[in-house]
C-alpha positions as CSV (number, residue, x, y, z in Angstrom):
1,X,-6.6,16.9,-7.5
2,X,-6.7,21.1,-7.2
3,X,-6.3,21.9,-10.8
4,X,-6.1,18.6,-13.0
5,X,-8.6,18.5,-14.9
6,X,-11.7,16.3,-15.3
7,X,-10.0,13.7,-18.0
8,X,-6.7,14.1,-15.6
9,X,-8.8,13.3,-12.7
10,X,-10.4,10.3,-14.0
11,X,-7.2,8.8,-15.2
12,X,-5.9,9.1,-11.8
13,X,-8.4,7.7,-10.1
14,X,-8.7,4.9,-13.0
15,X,-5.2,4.5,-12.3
16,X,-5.9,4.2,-8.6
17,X,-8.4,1.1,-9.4
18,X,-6.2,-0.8,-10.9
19,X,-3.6,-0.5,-8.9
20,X,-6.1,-1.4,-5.9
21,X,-7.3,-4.5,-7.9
22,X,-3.1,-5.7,-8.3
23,X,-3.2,-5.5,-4.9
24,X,-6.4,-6.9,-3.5
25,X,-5.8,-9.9,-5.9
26,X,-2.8,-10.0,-3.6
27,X,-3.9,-9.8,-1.1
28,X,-6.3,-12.8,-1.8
29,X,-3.6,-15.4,-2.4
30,X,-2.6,-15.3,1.5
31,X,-4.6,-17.2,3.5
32,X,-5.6,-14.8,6.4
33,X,-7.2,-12.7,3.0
34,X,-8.8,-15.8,1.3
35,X,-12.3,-15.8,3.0
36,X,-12.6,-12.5,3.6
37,X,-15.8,-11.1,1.2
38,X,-14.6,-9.3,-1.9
39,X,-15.4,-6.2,-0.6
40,X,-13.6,-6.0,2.3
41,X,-10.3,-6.6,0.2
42,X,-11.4,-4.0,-1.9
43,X,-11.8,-1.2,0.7
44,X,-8.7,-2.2,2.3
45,X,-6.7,-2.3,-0.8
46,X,-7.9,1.1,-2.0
47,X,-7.5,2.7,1.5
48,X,-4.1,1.6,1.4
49,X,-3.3,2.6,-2.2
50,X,-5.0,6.2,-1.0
51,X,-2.8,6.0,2.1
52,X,0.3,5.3,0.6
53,X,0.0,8.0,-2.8
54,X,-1.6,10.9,-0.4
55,X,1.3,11.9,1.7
56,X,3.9,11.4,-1.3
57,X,1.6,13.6,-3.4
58,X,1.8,16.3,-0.6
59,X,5.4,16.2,0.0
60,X,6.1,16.0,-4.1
61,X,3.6,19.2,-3.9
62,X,5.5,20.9,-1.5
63,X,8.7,20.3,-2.9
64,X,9.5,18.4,0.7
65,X,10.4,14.7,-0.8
66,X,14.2,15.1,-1.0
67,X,14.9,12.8,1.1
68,X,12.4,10.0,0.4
69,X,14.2,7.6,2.2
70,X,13.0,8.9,5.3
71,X,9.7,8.2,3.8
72,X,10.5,4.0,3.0
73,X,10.0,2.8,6.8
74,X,7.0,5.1,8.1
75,X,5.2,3.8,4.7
76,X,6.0,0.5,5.1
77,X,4.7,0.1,8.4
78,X,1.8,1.8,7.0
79,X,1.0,-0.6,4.4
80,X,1.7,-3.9,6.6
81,X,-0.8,-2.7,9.2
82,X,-2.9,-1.9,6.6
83,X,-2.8,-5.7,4.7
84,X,-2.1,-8.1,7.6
85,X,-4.9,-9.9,7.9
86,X,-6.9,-9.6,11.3
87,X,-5.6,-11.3,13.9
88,X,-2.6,-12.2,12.6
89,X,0.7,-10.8,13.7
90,X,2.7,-7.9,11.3
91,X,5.7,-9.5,9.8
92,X,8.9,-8.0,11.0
93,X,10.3,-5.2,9.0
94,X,13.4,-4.6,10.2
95,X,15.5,-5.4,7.6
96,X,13.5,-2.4,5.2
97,X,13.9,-0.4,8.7
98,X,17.8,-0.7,8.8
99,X,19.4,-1.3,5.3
100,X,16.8,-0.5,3.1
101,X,16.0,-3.6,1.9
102,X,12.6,-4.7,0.7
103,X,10.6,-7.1,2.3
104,X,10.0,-10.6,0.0
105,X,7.2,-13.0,-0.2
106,X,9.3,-15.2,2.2
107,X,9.6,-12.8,4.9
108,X,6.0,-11.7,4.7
109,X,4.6,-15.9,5.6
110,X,3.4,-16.2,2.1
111,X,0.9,-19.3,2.6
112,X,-0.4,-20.5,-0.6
């Protein structure tokens, strides 16, 4: 990040990496996920984290997150393109979409 500096920037992206490793372990307990190589689930968990902190980082920059609701849905879509496994169908969203709510483990076909 402009201006953090190096010990800043290395807990960041230390931060990042965890995070990423939550999420590909995830990611690996749904079926579509669990032969995928290591890597893969790595990459697309870290692209997603990436994807999701950038544009909330910009808009917390620019002062332009007021209304962060507006942010929930475009996100969320985001991030269940980004994790449905390939060739499998997105799980609907239209509950976060209209009231806000947040999408469970039941709604999202959880397989184990």
């Amino acid at each position: 990040a402009v201006g953090a500096t190096p010990r800043i920037e290395q807990e960041r992206r230390e931060a990042r990496t965890r995070f990423a490793g939550l999420l590909a372990a995830e990611m690996r307990r749904y079926r579509g996920w669990r032969r995928r190589p290591r890597r893969e689930l790595e990459l697309i968990a870290l692209a997603t984290m990436a994807g999701l902190a950038e544009p909330v980082s910009v808009l917390v920059a620019r002062d332009d997150a007021d209304d962060w609701e507006e942010m929930v849905e475009p996100l969320t879509s985001f991030a269940l393109r980004a994790l449905t496994p390939p060739g499998e169908s997105l799980p609907d969203t239209s509950e976060v979409a209209s009231g806000g709510g947040r999408v469970g483990v039941d709604q999202l076909g959880d397989e184990r």
